[in-house]
N, C-alpha and C positions, 0 to 999 in steps of 0.2 A: 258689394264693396269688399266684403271678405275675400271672397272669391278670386277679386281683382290685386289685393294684397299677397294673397298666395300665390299670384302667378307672378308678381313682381319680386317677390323674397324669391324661389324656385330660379328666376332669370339671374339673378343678382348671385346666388347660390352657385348656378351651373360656371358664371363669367369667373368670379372666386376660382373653384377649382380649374376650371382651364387654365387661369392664368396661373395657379399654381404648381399645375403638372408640367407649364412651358417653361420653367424656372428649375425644373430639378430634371428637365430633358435634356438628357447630356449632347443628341443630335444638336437641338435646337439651339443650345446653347453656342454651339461649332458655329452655325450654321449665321448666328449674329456675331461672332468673330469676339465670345465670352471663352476663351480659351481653359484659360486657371479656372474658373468655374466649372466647364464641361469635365475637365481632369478630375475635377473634385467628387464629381458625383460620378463618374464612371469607379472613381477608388473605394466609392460609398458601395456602390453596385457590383464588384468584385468580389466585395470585403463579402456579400450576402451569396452570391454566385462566385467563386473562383474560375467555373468553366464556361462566364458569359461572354461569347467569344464578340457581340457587339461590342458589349464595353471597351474591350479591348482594340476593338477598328476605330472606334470614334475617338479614344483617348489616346493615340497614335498619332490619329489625323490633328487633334488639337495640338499635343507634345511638338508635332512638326513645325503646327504654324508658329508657334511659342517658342521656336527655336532653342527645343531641349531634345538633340538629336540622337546625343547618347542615350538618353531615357527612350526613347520613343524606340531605337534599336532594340534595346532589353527588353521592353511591352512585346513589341512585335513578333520577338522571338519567343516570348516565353507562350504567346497565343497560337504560334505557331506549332509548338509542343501538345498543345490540346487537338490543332485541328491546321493539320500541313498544309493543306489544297485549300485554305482561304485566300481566295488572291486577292484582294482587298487588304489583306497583312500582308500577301508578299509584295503589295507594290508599295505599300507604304515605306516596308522594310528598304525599299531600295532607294527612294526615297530619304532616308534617314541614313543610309551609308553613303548616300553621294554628299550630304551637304560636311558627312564630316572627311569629304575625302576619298573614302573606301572605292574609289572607282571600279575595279575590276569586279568586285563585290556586288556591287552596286549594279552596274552592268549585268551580271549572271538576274539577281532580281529581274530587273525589266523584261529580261529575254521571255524569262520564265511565264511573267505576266502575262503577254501577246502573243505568248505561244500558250495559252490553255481562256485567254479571256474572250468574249465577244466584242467586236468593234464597236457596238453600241455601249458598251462599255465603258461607267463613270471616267476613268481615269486612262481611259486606252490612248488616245491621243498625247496626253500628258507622259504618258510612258514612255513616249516614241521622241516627246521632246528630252527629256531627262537622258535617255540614251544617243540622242544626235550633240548634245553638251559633252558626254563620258566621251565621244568619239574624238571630239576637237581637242577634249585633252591630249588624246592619246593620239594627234596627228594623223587619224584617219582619217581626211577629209572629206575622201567618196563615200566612206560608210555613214557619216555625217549625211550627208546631202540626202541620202536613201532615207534614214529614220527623220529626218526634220520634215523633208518633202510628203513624207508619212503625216505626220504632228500639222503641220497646216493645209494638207486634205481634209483631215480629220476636223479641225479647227481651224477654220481658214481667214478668222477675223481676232486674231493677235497678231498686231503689227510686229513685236516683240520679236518672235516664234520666226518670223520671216526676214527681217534682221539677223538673224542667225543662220538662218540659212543661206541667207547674203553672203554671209563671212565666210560659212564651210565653202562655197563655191569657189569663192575666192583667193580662199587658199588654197583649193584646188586648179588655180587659174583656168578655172570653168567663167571665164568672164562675161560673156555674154547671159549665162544662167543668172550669174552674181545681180546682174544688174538688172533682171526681171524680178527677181527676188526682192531687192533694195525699192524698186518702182512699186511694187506690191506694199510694202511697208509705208511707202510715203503714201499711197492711197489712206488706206486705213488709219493711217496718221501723221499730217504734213506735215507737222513741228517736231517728230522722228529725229531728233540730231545722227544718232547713229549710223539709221539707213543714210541719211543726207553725205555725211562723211565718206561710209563705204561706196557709195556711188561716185563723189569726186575721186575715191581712192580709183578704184577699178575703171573709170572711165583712160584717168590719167594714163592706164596701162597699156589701152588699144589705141590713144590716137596714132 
């Protein structure tokens, strides 16, 4: 009976501390979309290490989804300072200048990324979308089409992603492209208004 007591406090013991270590995981906390909290304890984590150069990816990545874009700029720069060749801060970092704008900036980040990361690579896809957006700002159409058609190779089940590619073709008056693109999108998802739109847009154009 003892015996059996001790093995139920030790189970009871071991769930406690897991569940305690998953509470002050600044990953894990990103990772269930507790943002302010992950910040929290990556500053906690800093505060003991200045040179933890995790802390400083995962509190980036939360800063971003938390939409504090200028912080999350300065984070990533200053983590970059300890350890330049983190490409996990540099894409972040690019990441954090595109939403405030910084396009051309923003763009050099991305390049950077894809030119030194692996394809298997968490965010490599992601990259290539972030940069086929920089492009359409900037009226490059074709250079569009090339990094998005990249982003849904990579990822080829974001209807979103391919919707946009729709549009770069588009206004490339790549039209027949545009609308394999838009048809992809409506697969992946039929109540797509977007795709739906650009497809009567573009159709309109070649009867």
């Amino acid at each position: 009976m003892k015996i059996k007591k001790l093995l139920l406090s030790l189970i009871l013991s071991s769930i406690f501390i897991s569940a305690y270590a998953q509470q002050k995981d600044a990953l894990v906390l990103y990772q269930h979309g507790r943002y302010r909290e992950s910040i929290q304890v990556c500053e906690e984590e800093l505060q003991s290490n200045p040179n933890r150069i995790e802390s400083y990816v995962v509190m980036c990545w939360s800063l971003v989804e938390n939409k504090q874009y200028a912080e999350a700029e300065q984070r990533a720069t200053a983590g970059l300072k300890i350890s330049p060749y983190e490409l996990r801060l540099i894409e972040i970092l690019g990441e954090a200048l595109f939403y405030q704008g910084k396009n051309n900036a923003a763009l050099e980040q991305f390049e950077l990324y894809v030119s030194n990361a692996k394809e298997n690579a968490g965010r490599f896809g992601k990259a290539y979308y972030f940069m086929g957006e920089i492009y359409i700002k900037l009226a490059r159409y074709q250079h569009a089409d090339i990094s998005l058609s990249t982003a849904v190779k990579l990822e080829p089940m974001i209807d979103s992603w391919w919707v946009r590619l729709g549009f770069a073709r588009e206004m490339a008056g790549n039209y027949a492209e545009a609308i394999a693109a838009y048809d992809e999108a409506l697969r992946l998802n039929s109540s797509n208004v977007d795709a739906t739109q650009g497809k009567s847009r573009v159709s309109a154009q070649i009867r």
